[in-house]
N, C-alpha and C positions, 0 to 999 in steps of 0.2 A: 482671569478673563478667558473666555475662549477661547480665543485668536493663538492668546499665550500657548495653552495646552495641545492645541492640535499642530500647530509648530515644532511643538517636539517630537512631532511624528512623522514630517516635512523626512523626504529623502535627503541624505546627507551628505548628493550630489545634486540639493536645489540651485540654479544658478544665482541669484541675487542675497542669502542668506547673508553674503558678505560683500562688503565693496570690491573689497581684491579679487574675489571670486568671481567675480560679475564681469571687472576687465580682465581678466586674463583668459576668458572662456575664446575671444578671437586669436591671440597668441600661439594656445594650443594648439587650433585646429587650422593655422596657417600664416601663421606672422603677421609681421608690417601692423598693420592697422586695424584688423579683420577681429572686431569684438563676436561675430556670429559669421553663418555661413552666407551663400548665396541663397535666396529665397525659392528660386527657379520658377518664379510669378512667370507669366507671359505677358513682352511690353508691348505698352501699345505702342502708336505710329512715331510718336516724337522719340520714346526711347529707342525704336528700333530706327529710326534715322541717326540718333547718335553713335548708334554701336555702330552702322554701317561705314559712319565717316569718321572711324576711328578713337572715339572716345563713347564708351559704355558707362553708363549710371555708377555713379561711386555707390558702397558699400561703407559705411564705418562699420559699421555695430549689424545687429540683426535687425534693428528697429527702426534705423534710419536708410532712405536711399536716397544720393538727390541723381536727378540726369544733368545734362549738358544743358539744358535749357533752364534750370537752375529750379527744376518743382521737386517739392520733396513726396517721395511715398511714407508714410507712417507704416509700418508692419505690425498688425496687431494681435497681442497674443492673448487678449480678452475682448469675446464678444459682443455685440449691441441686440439688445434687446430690448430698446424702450427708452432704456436707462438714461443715455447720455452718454456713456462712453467712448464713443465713437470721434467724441470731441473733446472730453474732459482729460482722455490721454492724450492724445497731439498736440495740445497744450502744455504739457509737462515740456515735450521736446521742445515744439515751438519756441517755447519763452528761452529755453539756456540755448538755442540754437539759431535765435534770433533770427526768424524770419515770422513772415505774417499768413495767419488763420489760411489767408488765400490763396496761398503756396503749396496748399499741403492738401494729399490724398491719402486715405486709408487703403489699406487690403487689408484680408485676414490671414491669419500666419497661418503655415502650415501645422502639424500636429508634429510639436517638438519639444519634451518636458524637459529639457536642459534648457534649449534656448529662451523656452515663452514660458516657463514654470512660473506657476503664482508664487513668488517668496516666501508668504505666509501661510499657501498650503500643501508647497509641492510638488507641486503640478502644475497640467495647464487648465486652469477652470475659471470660470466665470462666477462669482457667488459670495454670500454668507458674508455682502457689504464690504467686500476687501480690495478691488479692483483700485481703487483711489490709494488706499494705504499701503498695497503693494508696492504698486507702480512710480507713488510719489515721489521717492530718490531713484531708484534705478533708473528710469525712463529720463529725467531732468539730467541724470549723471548722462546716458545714450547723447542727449543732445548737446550736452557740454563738452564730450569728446571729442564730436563732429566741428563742433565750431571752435577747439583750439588747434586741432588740424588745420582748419581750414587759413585759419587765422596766420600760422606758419607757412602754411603753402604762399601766403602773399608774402609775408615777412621775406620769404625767400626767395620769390621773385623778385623783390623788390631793394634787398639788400641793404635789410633796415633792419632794428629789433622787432622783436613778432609787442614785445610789450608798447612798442610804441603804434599800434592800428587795434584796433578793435570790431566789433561784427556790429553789423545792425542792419534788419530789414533785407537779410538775406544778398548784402554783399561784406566785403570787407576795408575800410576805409584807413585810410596812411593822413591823421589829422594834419601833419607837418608839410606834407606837399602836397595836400588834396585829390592824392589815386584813390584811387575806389577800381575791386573788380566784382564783379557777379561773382556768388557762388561758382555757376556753372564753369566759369571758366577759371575754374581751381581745380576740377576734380579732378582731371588726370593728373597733377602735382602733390594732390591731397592723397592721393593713393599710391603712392612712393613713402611717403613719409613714417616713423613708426610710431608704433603706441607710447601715448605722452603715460608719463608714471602717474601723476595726479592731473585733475583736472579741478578747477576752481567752479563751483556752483554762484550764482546769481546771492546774491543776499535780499530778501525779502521785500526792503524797502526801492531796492533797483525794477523788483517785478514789472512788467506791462503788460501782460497775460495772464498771467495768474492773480485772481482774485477779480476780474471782471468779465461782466459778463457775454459768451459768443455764443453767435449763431450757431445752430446746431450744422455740423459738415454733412449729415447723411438726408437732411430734410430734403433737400433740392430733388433728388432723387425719390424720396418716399411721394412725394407731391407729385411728379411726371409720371412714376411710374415704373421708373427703371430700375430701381431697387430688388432684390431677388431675394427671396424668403426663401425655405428648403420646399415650401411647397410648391412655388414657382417653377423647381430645376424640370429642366425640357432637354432630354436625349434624345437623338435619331435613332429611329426602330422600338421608341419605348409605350409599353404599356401600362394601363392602368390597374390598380390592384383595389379593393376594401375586402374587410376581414371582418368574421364576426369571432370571438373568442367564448369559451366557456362564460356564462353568465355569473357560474356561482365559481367563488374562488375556491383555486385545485383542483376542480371540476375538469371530465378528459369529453373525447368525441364520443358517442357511439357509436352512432352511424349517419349519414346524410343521404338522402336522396336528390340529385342532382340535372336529373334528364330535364325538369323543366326552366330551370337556368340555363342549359345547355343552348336552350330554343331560343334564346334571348335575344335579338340582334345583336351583335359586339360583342356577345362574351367569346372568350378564346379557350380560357383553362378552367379547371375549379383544381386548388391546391387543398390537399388534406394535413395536416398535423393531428400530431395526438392530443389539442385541445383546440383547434382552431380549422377555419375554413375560411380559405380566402377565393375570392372569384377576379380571375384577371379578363379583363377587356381591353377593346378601344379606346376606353373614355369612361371618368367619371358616373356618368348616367347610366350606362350599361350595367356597370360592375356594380353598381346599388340595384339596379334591379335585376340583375341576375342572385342577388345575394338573398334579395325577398323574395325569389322564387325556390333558394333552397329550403326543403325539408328536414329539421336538424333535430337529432336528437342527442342529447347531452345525457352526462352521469354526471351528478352532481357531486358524488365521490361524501366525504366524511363533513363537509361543513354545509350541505343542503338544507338542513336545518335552521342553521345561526340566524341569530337576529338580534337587533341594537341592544334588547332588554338586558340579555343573554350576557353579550360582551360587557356590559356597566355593571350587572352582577359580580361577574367573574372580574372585573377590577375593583370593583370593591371589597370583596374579600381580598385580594390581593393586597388595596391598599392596608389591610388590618395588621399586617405582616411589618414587619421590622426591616425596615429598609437599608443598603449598601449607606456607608456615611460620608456625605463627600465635604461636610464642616462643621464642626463641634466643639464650639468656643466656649468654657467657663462650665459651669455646673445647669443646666437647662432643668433636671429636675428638680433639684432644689431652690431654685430661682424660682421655678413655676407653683412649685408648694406655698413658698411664702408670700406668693405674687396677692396685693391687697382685692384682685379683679382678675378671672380668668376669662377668655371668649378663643371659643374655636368653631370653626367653620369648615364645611366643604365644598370645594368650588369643583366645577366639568365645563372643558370646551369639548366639543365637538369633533369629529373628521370631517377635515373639508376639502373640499376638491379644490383644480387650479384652475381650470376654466379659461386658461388661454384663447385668443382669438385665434390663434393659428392651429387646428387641429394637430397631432401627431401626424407626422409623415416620415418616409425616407426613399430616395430612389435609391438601387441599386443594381449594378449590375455582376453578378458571376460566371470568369469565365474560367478554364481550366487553370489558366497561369494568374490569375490574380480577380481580385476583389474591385469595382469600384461605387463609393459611396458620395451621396447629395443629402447633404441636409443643418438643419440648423441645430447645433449642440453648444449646451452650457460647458463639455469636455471632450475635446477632442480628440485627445488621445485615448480615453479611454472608450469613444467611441471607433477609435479604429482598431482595438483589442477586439473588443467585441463583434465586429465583424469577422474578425480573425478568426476567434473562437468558433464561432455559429457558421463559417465558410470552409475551415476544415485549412487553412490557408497560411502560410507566414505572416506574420503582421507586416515584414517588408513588403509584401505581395500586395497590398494592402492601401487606396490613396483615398482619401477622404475630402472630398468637398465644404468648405463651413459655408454656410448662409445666415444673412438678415433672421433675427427670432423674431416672430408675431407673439411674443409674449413667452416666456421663460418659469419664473414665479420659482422657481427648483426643481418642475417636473421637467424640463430637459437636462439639468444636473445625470440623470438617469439613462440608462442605453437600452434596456429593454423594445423598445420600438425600433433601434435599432437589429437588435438581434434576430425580432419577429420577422421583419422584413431580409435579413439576408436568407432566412430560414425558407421562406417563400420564393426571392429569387433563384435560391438553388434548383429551384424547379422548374423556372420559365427560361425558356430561349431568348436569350436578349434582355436589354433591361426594362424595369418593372418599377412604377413609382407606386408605392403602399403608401393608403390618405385613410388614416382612420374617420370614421363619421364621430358627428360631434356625440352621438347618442354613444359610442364605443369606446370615446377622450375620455368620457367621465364617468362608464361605469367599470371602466378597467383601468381608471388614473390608481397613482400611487399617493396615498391622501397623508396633510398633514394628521398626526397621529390624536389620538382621542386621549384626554388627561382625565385623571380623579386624583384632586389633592386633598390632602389635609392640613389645614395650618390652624395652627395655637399661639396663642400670645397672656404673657402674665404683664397686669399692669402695677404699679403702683400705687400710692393713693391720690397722688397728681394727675393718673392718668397716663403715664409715661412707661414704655415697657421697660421692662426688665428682664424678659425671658422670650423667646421666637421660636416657635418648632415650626417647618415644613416638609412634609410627606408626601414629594411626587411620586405616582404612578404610572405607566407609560410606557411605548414603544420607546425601543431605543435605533435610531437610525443610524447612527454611525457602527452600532454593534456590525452590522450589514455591510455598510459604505462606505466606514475606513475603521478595519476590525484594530489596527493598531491604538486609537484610541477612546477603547472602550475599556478601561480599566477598574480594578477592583470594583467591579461591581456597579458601577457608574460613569455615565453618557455626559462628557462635559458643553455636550448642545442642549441637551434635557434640562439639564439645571443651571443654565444660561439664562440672566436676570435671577434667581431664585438663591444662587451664592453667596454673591456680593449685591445687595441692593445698596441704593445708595447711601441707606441709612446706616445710623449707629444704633445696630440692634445689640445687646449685651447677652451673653448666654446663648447662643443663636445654636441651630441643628437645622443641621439640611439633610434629607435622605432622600434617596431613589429606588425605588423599587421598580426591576425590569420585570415589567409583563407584555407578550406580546401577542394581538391577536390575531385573526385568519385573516384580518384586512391587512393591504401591503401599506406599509404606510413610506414617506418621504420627506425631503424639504419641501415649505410652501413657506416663501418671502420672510423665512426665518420662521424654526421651532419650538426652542426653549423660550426666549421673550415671547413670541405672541401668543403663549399661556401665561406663561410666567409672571408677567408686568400686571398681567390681568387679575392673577392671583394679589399678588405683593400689593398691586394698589388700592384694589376694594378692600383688603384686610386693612391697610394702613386707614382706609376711609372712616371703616366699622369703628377703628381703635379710638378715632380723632371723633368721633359721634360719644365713643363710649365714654371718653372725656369730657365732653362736652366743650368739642376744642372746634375752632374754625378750621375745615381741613387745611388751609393752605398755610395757614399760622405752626396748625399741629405738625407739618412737613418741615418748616421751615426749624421747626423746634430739634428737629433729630438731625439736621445737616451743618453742624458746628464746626466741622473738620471736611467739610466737602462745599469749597467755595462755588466749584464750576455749576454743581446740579443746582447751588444756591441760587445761582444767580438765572437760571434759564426758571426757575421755578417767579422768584420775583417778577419776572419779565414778563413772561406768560400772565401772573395776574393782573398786573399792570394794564398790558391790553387788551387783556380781555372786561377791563373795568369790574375787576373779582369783588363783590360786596354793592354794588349799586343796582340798584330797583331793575328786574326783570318782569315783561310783562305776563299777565295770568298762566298758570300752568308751563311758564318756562324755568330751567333750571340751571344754572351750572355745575359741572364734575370736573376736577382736575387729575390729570395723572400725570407722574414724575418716571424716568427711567435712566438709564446706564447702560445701552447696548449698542452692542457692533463698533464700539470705540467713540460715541455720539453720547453726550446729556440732554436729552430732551423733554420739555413739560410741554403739555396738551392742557389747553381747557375747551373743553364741547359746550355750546348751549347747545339745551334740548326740550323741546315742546311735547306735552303727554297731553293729550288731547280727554277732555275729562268724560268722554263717551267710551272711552276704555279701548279707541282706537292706537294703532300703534308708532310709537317714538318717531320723531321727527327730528332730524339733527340740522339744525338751522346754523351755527357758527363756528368755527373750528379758529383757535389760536394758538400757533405753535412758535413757542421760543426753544431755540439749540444752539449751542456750542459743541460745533464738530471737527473742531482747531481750524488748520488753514482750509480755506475755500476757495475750490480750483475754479469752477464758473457758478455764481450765484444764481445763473438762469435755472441751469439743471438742477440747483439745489431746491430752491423754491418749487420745482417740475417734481421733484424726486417727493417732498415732503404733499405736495397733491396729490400725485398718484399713491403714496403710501397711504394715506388719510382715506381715502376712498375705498382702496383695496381693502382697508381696515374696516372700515364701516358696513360694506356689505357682507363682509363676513361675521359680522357684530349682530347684526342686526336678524341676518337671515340664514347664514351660510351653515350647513351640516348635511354631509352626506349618512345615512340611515341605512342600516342593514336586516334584509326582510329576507329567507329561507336565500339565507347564505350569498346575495346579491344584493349589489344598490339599488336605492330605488328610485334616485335621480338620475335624469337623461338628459337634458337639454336645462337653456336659457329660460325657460319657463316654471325649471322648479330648482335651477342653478342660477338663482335673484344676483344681479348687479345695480348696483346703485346707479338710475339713471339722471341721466345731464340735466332732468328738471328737478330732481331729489336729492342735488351736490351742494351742500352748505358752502359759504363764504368761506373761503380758509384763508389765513393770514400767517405769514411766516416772518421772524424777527432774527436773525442771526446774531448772536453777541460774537463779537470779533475776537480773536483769537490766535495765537502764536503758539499752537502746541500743533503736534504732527496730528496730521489729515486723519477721521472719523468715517463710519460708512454712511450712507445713506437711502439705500437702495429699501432697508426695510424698517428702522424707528417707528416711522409714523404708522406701520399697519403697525405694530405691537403694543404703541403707544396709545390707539385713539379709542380701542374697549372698554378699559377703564374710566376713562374720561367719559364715554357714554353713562354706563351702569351706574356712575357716582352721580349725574348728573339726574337722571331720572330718580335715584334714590333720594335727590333735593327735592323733587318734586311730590313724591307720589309718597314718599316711606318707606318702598320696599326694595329689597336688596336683592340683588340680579348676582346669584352665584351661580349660574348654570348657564351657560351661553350654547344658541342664537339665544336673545332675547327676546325672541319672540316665544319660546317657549320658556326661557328664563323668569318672565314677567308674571304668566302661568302658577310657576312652582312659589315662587318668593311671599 
């Protein structure tokens, strides 16, 4: 699995890798009780009346705070960006720290990879569906600290065993004599005390927050208004910036002409780099037209040429090549020799862009003694590296502001926008907020990467394989993004779904071939599955045809030894009523997967309009087993927005390469599935007792396939080329 592989490249001073590790991190750095440091937030009015009258906000852990008035702050060392996060952790603590949803406040953590380190990757990041499975025992462990402290602090008040009270509802209650104290008025008692050696977790069936469903904590706020995106951040003295960049990638400046931006009302500056020109203003409106008043001339440098044909060439002969091996079970040739039925295919997704609603931004400011930065990041630490690097500066020098993400998708995983923008402010007096235009987000995003697979399969004479080759082609992003897990020769995000699918394939070969083109490529909502699945499931589809098997029958045939994806596959046909009458020209396709720690099946109905107009995705059924489930609101939220993100990228999504530049710009030829074009979707979750699964991106990886197979019920033809739009085309 993924998660497995890139764990072992997890620094080997991650804070939560281990339970002991995880408590003893406060010990070290100050006794008593102190699991993490002081956060040095700024309080507001009720905490700083507490500090005033002599009792200051306890501290247990890093993640918990409560004040004197008994409210707790969450400290969050993973972002919200859509997700649910924002809730789906304070719930963890909540529930072992027994107080209510309404108690409790988030902030974001500062940039701290000991304290707020993702377990599973390391660091501090947000992404690649881990934020849940991280978080799930460390952060419950956070709150169960706090609440046998606290527990004690009465005990000893009160001069009783601490086993005979209990917590509930954010006080502590002495059932034998009926005291009860607030939280609040423990904490100066609670913070004398020292670190308990264990602390007992909740058992499952005790839960009262976990496993149902809560209000989202960050809505109130996104609804008024007062919620703060990085685009939002507002300095005194600050200016506006837009950039326009080389068009063709590598491409440097030549030269600009400048004097008639200068005229502009509000412009202030024009900054030069050796691939880029930013214009700083007053305002927004300025600085875009001062920027279309620049004169620009560019050197398109060695890839002014390139174009999309170009690149799918040159991975296809790549593909022809003998790929790094990342699994090679049984004899694959000779299986395939005497296979009674051979079928091989080649499938291509696309590069797609992310298309976030909140364009690229960053404020910051440079001044001699230090750096400071605003903005919304998937990594925060390594967004304050990066500033370091590109300001010439210590990274102590160095404070970073996080904010609200207007959308994520993996391209804020990335610091590049940050680096543009300190590069820029090195030049302006004061600080400078850099807002790329939406037309500048998506012809200089960093795109999910462009696939050319090969896949092979020998059957038998039932129909039933006996032999599996696949042959990815492809950028490799962690080559880049985290060189330490780019081994012998292969990317284990690449070939993520493509390894382990869920079947029992016998003979099986997986290989990777790195090739990498002039496009920068990235994460977008997970990389290896939303090819991958795409791949594995239409092959599984072709095989179940070539059999003349029912697909979901032929599926259920290969998972004998894989109850969990059994059973979400069952489910899924069940509701989706899999085998009863569809009306004209509609079809169903199902797809099965195993990613981000989640089993999920998809079945699409989809209507093919027999005028040769294009695919309509009318119903979406999603059955998953993603073990325990923290708030089933967000899940079922999580499993829509994947579904959708999925589909528009399915259907329409590829960015195209034309004399060495995209040739998408905007919302207009970067298609989202609109709110009148969003099929029904239904989500069934089979209950579940095994540790928490991701959810953030399944359903985009899962719902391509389910398309393509779906129309192949329909029409007969087979969609191995994705968009489908030109997919449809080729088949």
């Amino acid at each position: 699995m993924l998660i497995d592989r890139l764990t072992e490249h997890a620094p080997v001073d991650s804070p939560a890798l281990s339970r002991r590790g995880f408590l003893s991190i406060g010990a070290a750095l100050g006794g008593g009780l102190l699991i993490g440091v002081g956060l040095g937030a700024v309080p507001d009015a009720a905490e700083a009346a507490g500090a005033s009258a002599g009792t200051p906000p306890w501290t247990p852990n890093a993640f918990v705070k409560i004040a004197p008035d008994g409210r707790v702050t969450v400290t969050m060392g993973y972002i919200e960006m859509g997700q649910g996060t924002y809730t789906s952790v304070p719930m963890l603590i909540a529930e072992e720290l027994e107080v209510d949803m309404a108690a409790v406040r988030v902030e974001h953590a500062p940039p701290d990879d000991k304290l707020y380190g993702n377990p599973l990757l390391g660091f501090q990041v947000t992404g690649g569906s881990t934020t849940i499975r991280a978080a799930y025992e460390p952060l419950r462990r956070a709150g169960a600290t706090a609440r046998t402290v606290l527990v004690q602090a009465a005990a000893q008040r009160w001069k009783v065993a601490p086993d005979s009270c209990k917590a509930a509802r954010g006080e502590v209650v002495h059932a034998a004599s009926g005291r009860r104290l607030k939280y609040g008025a423990l904490v100066a008692d609670a913070a004398k005390l020292p670190l308990p050696e264990k602390v007992a977790l909740k058992a499952p069936a005790d839960f009262r927050l976990i496993g149902t469903p809560a209000k989202r904590l960050d809505s109130p706020a996104k609804v008024n208004g007062s919620a703060l995106y990085g685009i939002d951040a507002k300095v005194p003295g600050m200016k506006v910036a837009t950039l326009a960049q080389s068009p063709v990638f590598g491409g440097r400046l030549r030269s600009v002409d400048d004097s008639k931006a200068k005229a502009v009302r509000g412009v202030r500056q024009i900054v030069r780099l050796d691939d880029c020109v930013a214009v700083v203003a007053d305002h927004m409106g300025a600085a875009k037209k001062g920027l279309a008043a620049l004169a620009i001339e560019w050197d398109g440098g060695a890839n002014a040429g390139v174009d999309s044909a170009a690149i799918v060439e040159s991975m296809k002969q790549a593909s022809l090549q003998t790929g790094a091996v990342a699994r090679n079970e049984g004899d694959n040739a000779a299986a395939m020799t005497g296979a009674a039925q051979r079928l091989e295919a080649v499938y291509e997704v696309p590069f797609l862009v992310h298309a976030a609603m909140e364009p690229l931004n960053c404020t910051v400011h440079v001044r001699p003694d230090g750096c400071e930065v605003w903005v919304g990041t998937q990594v925060i630490t390594r967004a304050r590296a990066a500033a370091a690097a590109a300001s010439g500066l210590p990274v102590e020098k160095v404070t970073v502001h996080n904010h609200l993400l207007g959308g994520g998708f993996g391209r804020r995983l990335e610091v590049d926008s940050i680096t543009r923008a300190v590069q820029i402010a090195k030049q302006v007096d004061g600080p400078v907020k850099v807002v790329w235009t939406r037309e500048e987000d998506t012809q200089h995003d960093m795109y999910r990467p462009y696939f050319y697979d090969r896949v092979s399969a020998g059957l038998d004479a039932q129909g039933r394989p006996v032999a599996w080759r696949h042959r990815i082609t492809g950028s490799s992003i962690l080559k880049r993004w985290l060189p330490p897990a780019y081994n012998n020769g292969f990317d284990p995000e690449t070939i993520d779904g493509a390894e382990k699918p869920p079947y029992a394939l016998p003979n099986i070969r997986i290989e990777y071939v790195n090739h990498e083109p002039p496009v920068p490529t990235a994460f977008w909502r997970g990389v290896g599955p939303t090819h991958n699945v795409f791949v594995v499931e239409s092959f599984i589809d072709e095989l179940a045809h070539a059999a003349k098997a029912d697909p979901v029958d032929y599926r259920r045939a290969l998972l004998g030894a894989n109850p969990r994806a059994k059973a979400v596959l069952e489910l899924a046909a069940q509701k989706a009523g899999w085998g009863t009458p569809l009306p004209p020209q509609r079809g169903r396709g199902v797809s099965l997967q195993f990613a981000f720690g989640t089993f999920m099946a998809l079945v699409a109905e989809v209507e093919v309009p027999k005028d040769g107009g294009e695919p309509v995705v009318r119903r979406v059924v999603c059955a998953l087993d993603t073990g325990v489930v923290v708030n089933p609101d967000t899940m079922q939220a999580q499993v829509q927005s994947g579904v959708i993100f999925g589909i528009s990228g399915a259907l329409w999504g590829e960015a195209t390469v034309k004399d060495g530049r995209i040739e998408q710009s905007n919302f207009h030829d970067v298609r989202p599935l609109r709110i009148n074009e969003t099929p029904a979707i239904e989500t069934h979750i089979v209950a579940s007792g095994e540790a928490p699964g991701g959810m953030g991106e399944p359903g985009t990886s899962g719902i391509a396939p389910a398309i393509t197979n779906a129309i192949f019920a329909v029409t007969g033809k087979r969609v191995r080329k994705l968009p489908v739009s030109r997919g449809l085309t080729s088949a």
